[in-house]
PyMOL commands that place a pseudoatom at each C-alpha (Angstrom):
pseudoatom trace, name=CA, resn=UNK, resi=1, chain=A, elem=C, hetatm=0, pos=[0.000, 0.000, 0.000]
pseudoatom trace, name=CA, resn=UNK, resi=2, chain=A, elem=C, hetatm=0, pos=[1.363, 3.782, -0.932]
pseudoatom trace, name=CA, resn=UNK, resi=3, chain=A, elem=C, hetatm=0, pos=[2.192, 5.156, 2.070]
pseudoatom trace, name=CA, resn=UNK, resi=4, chain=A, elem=C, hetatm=0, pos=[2.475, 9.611, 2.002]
pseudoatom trace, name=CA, resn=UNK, resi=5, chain=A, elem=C, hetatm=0, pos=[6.146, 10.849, 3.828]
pseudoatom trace, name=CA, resn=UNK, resi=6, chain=A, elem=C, hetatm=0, pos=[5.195, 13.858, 2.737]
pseudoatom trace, name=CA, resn=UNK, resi=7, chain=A, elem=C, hetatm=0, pos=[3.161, 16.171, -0.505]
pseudoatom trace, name=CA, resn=UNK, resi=8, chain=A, elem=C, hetatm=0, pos=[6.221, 15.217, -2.440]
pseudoatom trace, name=CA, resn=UNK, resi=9, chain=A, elem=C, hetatm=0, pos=[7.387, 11.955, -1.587]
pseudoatom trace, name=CA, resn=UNK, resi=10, chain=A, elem=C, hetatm=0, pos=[5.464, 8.714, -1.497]
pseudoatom trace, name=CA, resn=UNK, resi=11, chain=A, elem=C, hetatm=0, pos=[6.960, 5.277, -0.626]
pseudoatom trace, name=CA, resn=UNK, resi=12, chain=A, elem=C, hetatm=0, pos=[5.689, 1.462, -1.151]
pseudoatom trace, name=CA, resn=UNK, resi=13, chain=A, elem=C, hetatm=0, pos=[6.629, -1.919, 0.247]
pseudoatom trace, name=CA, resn=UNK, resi=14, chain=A, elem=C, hetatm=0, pos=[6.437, -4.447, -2.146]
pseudoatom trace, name=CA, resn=UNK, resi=15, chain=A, elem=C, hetatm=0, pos=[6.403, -8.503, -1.341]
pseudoatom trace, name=CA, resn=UNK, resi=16, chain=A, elem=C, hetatm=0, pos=[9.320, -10.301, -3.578]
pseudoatom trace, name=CA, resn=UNK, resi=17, chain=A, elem=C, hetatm=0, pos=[9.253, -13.515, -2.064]
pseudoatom trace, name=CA, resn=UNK, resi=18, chain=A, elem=C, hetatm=0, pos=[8.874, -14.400, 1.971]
pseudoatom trace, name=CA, resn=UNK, resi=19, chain=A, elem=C, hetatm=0, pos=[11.422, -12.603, 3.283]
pseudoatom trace, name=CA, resn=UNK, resi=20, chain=A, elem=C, hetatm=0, pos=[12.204, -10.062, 0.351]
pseudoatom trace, name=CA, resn=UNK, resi=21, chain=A, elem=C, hetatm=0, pos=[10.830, -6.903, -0.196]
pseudoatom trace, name=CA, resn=UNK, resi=22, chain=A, elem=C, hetatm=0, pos=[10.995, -3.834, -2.647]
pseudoatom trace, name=CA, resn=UNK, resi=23, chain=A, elem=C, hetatm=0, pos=[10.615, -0.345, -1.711]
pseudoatom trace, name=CA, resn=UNK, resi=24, chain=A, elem=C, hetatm=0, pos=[9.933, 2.100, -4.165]
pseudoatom trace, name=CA, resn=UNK, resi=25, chain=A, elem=C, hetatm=0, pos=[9.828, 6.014, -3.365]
pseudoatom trace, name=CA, resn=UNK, resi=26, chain=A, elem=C, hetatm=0, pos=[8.487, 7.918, -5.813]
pseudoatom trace, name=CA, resn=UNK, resi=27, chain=A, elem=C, hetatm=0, pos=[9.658, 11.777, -5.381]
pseudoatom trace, name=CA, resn=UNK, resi=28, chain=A, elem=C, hetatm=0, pos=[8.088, 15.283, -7.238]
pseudoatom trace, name=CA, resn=UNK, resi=29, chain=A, elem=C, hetatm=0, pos=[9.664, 18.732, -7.084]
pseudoatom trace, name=CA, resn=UNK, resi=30, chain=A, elem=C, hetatm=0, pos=[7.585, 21.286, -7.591]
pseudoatom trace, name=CA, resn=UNK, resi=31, chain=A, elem=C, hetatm=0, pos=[10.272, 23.699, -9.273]
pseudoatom trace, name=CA, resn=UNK, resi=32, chain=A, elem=C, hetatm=0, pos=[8.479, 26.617, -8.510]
pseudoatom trace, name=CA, resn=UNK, resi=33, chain=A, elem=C, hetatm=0, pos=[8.893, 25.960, -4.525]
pseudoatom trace, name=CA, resn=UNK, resi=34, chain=A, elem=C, hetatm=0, pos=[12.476, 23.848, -5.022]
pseudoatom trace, name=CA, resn=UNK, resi=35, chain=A, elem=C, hetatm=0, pos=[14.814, 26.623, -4.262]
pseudoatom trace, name=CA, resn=UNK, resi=36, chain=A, elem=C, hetatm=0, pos=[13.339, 27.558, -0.868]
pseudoatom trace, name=CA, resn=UNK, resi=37, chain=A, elem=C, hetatm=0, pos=[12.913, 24.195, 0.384]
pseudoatom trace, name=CA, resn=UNK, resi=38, chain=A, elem=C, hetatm=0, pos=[15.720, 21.967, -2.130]
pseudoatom trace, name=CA, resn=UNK, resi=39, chain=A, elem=C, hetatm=0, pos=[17.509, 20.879, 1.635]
pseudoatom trace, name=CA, resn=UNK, resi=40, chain=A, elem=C, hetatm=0, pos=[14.332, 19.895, 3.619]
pseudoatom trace, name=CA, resn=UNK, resi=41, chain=A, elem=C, hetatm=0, pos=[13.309, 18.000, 0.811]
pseudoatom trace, name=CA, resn=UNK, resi=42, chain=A, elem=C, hetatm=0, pos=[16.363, 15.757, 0.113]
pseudoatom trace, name=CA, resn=UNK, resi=43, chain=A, elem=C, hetatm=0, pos=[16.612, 15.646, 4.276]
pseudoatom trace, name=CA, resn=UNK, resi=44, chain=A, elem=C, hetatm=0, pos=[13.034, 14.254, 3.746]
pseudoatom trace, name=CA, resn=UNK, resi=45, chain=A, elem=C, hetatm=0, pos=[14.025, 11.727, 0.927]
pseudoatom trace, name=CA, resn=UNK, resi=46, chain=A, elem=C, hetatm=0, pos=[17.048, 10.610, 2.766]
pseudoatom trace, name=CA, resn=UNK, resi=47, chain=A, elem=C, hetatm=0, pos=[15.161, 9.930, 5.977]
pseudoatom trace, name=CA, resn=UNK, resi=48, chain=A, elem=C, hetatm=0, pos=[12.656, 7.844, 3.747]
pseudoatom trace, name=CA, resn=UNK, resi=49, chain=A, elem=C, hetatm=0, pos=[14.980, 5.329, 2.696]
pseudoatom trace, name=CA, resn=UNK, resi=50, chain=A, elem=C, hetatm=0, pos=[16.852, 5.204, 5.635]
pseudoatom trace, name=CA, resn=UNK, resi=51, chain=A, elem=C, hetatm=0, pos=[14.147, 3.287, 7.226]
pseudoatom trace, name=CA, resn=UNK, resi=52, chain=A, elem=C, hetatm=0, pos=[13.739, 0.787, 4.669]
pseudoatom trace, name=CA, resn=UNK, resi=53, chain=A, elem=C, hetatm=0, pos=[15.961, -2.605, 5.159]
pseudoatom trace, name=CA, resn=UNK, resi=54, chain=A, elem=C, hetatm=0, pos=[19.454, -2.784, 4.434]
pseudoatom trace, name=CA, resn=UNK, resi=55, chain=A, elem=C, hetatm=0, pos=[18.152, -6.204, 2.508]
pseudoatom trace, name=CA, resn=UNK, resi=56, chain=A, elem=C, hetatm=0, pos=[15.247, -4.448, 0.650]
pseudoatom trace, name=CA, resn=UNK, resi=57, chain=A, elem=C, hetatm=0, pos=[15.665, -3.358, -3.596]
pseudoatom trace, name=CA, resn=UNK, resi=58, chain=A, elem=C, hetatm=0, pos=[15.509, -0.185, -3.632]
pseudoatom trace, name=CA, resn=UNK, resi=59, chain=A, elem=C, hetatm=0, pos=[13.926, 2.187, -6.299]
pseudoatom trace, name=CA, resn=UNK, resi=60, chain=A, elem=C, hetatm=0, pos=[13.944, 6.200, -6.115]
pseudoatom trace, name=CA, resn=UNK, resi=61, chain=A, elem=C, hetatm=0, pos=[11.787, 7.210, -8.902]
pseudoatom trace, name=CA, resn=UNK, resi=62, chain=A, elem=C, hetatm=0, pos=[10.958, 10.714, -9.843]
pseudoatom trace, name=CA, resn=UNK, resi=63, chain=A, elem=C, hetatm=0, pos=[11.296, 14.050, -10.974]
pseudoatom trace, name=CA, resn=UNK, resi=64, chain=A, elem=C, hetatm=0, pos=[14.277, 15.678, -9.541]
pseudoatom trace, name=CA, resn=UNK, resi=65, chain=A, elem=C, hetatm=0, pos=[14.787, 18.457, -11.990]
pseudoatom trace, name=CA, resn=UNK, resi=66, chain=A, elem=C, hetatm=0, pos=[18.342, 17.769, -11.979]
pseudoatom trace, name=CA, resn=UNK, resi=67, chain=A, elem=C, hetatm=0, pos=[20.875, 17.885, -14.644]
pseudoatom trace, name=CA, resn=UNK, resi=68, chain=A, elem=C, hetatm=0, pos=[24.089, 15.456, -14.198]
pseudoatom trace, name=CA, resn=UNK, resi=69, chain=A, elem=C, hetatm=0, pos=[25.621, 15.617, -17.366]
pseudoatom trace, name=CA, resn=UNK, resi=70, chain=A, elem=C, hetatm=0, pos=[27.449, 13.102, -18.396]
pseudoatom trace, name=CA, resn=UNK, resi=71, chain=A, elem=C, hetatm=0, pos=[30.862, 14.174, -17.243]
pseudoatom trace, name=CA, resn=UNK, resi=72, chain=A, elem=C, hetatm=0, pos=[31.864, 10.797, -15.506]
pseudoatom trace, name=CA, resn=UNK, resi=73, chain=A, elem=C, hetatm=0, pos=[34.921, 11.044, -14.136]
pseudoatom trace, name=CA, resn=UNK, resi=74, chain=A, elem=C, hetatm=0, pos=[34.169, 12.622, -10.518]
pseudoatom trace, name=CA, resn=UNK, resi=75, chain=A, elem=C, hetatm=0, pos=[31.032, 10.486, -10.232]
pseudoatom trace, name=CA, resn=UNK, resi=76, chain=A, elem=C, hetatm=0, pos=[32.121, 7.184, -11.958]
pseudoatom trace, name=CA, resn=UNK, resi=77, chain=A, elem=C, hetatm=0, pos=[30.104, 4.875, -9.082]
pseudoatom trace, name=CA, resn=UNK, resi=78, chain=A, elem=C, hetatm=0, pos=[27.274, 7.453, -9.729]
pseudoatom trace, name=CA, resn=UNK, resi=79, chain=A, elem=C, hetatm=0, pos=[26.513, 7.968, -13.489]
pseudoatom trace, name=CA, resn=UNK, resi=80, chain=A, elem=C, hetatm=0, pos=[27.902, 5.184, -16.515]
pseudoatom trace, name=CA, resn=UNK, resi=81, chain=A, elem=C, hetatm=0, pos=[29.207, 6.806, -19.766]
pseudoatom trace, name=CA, resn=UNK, resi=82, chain=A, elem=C, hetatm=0, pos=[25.542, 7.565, -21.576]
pseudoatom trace, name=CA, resn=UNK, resi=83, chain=A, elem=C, hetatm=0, pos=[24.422, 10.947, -19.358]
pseudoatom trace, name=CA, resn=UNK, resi=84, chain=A, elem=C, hetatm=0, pos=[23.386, 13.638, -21.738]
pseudoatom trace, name=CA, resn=UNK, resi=85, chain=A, elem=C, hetatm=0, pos=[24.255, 17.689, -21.438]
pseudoatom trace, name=CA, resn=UNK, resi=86, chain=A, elem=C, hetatm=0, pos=[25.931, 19.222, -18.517]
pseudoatom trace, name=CA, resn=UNK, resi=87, chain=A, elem=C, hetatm=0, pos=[25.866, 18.832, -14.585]
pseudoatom trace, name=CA, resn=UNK, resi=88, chain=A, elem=C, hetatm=0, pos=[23.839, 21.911, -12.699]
pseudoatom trace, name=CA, resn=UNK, resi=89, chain=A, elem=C, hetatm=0, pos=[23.884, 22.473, -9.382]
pseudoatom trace, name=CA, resn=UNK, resi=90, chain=A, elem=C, hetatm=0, pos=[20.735, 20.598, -8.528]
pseudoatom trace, name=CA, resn=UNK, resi=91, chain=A, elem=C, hetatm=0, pos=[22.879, 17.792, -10.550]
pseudoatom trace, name=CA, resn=UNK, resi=92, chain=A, elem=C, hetatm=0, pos=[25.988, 18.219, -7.910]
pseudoatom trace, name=CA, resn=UNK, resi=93, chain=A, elem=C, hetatm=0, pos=[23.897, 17.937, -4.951]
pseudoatom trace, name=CA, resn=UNK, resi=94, chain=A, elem=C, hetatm=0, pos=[21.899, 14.974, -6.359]
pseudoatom trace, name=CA, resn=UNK, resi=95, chain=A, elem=C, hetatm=0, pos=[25.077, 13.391, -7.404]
pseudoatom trace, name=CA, resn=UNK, resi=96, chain=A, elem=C, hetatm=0, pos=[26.809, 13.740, -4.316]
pseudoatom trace, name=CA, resn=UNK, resi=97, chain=A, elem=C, hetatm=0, pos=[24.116, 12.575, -2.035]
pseudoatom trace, name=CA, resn=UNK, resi=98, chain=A, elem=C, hetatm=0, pos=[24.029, 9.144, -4.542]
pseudoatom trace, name=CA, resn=UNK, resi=99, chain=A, elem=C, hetatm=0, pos=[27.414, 9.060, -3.602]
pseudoatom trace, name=CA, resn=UNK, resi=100, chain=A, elem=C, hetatm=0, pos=[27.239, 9.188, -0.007]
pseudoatom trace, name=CA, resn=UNK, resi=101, chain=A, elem=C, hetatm=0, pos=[24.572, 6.351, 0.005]
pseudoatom trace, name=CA, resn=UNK, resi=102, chain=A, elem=C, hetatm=0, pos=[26.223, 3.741, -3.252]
pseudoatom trace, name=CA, resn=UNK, resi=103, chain=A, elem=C, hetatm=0, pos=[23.228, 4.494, -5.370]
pseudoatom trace, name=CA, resn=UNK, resi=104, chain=A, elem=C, hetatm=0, pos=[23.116, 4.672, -9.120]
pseudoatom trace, name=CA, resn=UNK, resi=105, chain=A, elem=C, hetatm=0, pos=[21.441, 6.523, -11.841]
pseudoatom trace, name=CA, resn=UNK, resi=106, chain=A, elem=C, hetatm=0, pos=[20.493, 3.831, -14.278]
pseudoatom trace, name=CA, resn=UNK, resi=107, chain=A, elem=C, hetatm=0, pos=[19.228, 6.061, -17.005]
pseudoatom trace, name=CA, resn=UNK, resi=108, chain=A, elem=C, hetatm=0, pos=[22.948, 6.601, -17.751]
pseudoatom trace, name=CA, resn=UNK, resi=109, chain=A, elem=C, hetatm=0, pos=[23.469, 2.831, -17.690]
pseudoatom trace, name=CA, resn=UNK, resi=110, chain=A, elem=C, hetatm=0, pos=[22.095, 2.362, -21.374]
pseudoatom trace, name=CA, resn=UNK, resi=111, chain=A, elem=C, hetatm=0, pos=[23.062, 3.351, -24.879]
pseudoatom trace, name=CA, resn=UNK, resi=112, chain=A, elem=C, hetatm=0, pos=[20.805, 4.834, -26.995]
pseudoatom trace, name=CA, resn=UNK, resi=113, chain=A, elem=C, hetatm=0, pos=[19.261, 7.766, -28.744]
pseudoatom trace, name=CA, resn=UNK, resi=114, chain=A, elem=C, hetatm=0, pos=[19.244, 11.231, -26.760]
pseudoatom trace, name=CA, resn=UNK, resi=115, chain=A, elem=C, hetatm=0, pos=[15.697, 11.367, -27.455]
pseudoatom trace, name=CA, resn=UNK, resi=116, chain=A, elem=C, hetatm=0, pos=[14.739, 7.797, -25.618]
pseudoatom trace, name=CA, resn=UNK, resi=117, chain=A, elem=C, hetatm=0, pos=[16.876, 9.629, -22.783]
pseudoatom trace, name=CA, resn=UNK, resi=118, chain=A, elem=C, hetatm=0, pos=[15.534, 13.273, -22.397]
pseudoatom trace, name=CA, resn=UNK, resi=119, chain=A, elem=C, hetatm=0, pos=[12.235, 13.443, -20.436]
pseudoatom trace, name=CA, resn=UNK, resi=120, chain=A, elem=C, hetatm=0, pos=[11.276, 17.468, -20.298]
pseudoatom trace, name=CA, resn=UNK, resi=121, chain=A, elem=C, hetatm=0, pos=[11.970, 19.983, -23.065]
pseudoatom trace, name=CA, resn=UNK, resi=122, chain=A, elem=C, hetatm=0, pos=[13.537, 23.424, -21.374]
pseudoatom trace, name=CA, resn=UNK, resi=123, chain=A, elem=C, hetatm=0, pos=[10.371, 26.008, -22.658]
pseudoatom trace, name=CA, resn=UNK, resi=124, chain=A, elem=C, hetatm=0, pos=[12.703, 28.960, -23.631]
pseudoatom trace, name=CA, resn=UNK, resi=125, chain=A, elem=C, hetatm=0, pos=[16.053, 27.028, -25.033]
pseudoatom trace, name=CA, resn=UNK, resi=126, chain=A, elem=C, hetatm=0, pos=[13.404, 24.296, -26.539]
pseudoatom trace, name=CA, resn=UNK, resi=127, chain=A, elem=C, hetatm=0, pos=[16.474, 21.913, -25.970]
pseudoatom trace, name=CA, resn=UNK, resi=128, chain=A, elem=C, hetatm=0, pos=[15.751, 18.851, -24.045]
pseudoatom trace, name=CA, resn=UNK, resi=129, chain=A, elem=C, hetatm=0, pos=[17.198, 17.045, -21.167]
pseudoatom trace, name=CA, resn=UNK, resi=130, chain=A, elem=C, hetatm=0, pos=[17.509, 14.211, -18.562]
pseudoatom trace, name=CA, resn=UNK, resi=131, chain=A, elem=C, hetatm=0, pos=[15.948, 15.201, -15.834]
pseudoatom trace, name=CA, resn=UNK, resi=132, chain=A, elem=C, hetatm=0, pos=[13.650, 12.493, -14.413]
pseudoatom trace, name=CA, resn=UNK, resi=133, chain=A, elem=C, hetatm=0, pos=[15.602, 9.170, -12.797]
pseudoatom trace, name=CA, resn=UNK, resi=134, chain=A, elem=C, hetatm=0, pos=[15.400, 6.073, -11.658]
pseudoatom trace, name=CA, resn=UNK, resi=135, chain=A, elem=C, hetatm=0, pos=[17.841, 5.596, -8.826]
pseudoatom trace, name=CA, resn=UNK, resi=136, chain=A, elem=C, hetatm=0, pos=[19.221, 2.135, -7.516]
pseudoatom trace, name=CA, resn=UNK, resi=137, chain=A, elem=C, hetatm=0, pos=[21.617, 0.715, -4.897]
pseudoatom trace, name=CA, resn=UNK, resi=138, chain=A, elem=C, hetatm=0, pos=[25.198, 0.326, -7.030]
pseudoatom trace, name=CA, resn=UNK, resi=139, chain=A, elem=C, hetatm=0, pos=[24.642, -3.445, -5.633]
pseudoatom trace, name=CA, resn=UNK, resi=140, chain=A, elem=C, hetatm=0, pos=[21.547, -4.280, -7.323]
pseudoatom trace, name=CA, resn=UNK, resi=141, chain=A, elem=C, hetatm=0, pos=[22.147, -2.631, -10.426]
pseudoatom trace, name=CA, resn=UNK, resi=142, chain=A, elem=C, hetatm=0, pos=[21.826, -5.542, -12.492]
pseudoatom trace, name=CA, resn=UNK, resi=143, chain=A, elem=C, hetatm=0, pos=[18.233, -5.639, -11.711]
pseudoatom trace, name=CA, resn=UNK, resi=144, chain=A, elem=C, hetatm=0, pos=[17.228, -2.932, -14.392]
pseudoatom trace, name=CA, resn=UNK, resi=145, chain=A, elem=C, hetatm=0, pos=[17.815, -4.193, -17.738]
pseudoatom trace, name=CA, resn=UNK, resi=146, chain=A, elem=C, hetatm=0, pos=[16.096, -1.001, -19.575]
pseudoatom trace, name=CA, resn=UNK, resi=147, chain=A, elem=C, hetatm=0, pos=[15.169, 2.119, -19.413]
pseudoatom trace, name=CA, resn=UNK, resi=148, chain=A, elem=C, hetatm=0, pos=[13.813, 5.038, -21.765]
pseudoatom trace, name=CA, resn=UNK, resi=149, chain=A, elem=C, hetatm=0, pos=[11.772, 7.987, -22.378]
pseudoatom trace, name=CA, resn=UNK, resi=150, chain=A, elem=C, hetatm=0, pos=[8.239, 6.691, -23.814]
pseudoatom trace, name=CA, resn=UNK, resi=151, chain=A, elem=C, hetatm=0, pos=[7.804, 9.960, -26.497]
pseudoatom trace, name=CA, resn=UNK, resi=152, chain=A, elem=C, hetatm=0, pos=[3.754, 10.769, -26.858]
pseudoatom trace, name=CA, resn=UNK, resi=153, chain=A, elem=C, hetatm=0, pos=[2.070, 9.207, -24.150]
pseudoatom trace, name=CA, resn=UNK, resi=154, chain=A, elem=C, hetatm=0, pos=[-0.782, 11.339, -22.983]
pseudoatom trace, name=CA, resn=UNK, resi=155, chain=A, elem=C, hetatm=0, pos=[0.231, 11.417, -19.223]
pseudoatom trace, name=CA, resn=UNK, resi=156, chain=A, elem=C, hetatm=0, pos=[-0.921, 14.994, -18.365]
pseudoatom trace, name=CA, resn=UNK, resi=157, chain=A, elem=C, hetatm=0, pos=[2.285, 16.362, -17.986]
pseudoatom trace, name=CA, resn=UNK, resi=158, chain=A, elem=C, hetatm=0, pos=[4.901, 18.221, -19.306]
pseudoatom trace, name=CA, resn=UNK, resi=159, chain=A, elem=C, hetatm=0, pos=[7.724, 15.557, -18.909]
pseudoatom trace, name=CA, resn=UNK, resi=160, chain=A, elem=C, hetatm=0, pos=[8.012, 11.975, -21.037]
pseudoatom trace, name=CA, resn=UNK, resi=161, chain=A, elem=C, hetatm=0, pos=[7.166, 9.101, -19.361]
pseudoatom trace, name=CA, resn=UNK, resi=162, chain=A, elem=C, hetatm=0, pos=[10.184, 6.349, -17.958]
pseudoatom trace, name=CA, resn=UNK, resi=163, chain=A, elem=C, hetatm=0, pos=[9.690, 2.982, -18.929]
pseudoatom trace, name=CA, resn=UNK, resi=164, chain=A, elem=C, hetatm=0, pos=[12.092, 0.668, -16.891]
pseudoatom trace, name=CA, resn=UNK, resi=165, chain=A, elem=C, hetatm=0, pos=[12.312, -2.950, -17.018]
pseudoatom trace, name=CA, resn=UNK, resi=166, chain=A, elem=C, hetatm=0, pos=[13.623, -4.427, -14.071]
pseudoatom trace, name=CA, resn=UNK, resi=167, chain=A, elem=C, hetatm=0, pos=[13.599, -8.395, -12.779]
pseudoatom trace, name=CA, resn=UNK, resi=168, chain=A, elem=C, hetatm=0, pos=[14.578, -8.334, -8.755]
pseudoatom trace, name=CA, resn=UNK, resi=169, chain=A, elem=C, hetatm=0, pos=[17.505, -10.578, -8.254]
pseudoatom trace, name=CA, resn=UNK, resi=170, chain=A, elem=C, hetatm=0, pos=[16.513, -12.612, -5.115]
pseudoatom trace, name=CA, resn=UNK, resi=171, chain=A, elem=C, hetatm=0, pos=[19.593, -14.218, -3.400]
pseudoatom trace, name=CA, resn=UNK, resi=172, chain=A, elem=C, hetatm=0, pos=[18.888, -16.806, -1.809]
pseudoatom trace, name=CA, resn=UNK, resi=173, chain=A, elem=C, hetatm=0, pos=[20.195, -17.116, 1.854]
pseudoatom trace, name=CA, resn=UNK, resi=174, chain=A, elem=C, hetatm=0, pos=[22.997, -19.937, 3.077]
pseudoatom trace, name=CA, resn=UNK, resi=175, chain=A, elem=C, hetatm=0, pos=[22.567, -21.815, 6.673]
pseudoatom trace, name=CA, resn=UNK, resi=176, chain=A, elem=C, hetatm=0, pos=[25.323, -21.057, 8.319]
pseudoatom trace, name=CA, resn=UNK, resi=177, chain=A, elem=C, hetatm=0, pos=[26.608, -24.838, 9.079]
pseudoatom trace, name=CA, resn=UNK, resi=178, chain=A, elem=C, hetatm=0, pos=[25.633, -25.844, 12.945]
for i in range(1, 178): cmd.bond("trace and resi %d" % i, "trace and resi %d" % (i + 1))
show_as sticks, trace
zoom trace
């Protein structure tokens, strides 16, 4: 069941198998209000996955409007070789808190097009960008075997749509010998 943290963030458990779960926290930044409250809310986010298991998958899904670029070098555990534009300072602070925790943004994990990549078109500069992520533990990485921008479906908003395909990795636990 969706459970509220707050009007921006929303979290689910999700059963795998007995003893394996998936939480998913699904984040939106209201860019009009992000500059006055860009701290609280990644405090917020931070404190929502800090109470989910060490054991659980973990997706952070959402709009961060957030630009990392795909200048890989400082953030090599963080973003693979297929970003798109430049890193903004939304970007940094996004980047560095996925460093802090061994999270990855898998939309970089994946060669393709720019346009199966960019998810919001900038209304002034009409030039579009990566913006909107799905976010994993560096561990579990593996699990997401796709992801891309769905161009044209009708979803009320301004941004394309993520498509990710993703098959949980369960390991299965040893007995200890006794």
């Amino acid at each position: 069941m969706p459970r509220p943290v707050s009007d921006r963030i929303m979290t689910m458990r999700l059963p795998l198998s007995k003893d394996n779960f998936a939480t998913i926290i699904i984040i939106i930044i209201i860019i009009k209000l992000y500059c006055h409250i860009q701290h609280a809310l990644y405090d917020e986010l931070e404190s929502s996955w800090q109470v989910c298991s060490v054991a659980d998958k973990l997706l952070l899904i959402g709009d961060f409007n957030a630009r990392i670029g795909r200048e890989n070098d400082k953030w090599s555990l963080v973003v693979s070789k297929h970003g798109i534009g430049k890193c903004n300072s939304n970007g940094e602070l996004l980047l560095a808190l996925c460093s802090e925790f061994e999270l990855i943004v898998t939309n970089t994990m994946f060669k393709q097009n720019d346009e199966r990549k960019t998810t919001w078109m900038h209304p002034r500069s009409r030039h579009w960008h990566m913006i909107d992520f799905i976010i994993t533990r560096c561990r579990d990485k593996m699990d997401v075997h796709s992801i891309r921008a769905i161009r044209g479906a009708n979803c009320w908003t301004e941004h394309q749509m993520l498509r990710s395909k993703v098959a949980f990795r369960i390991r299965k636990k040893h007995n200890r010998g006794k």
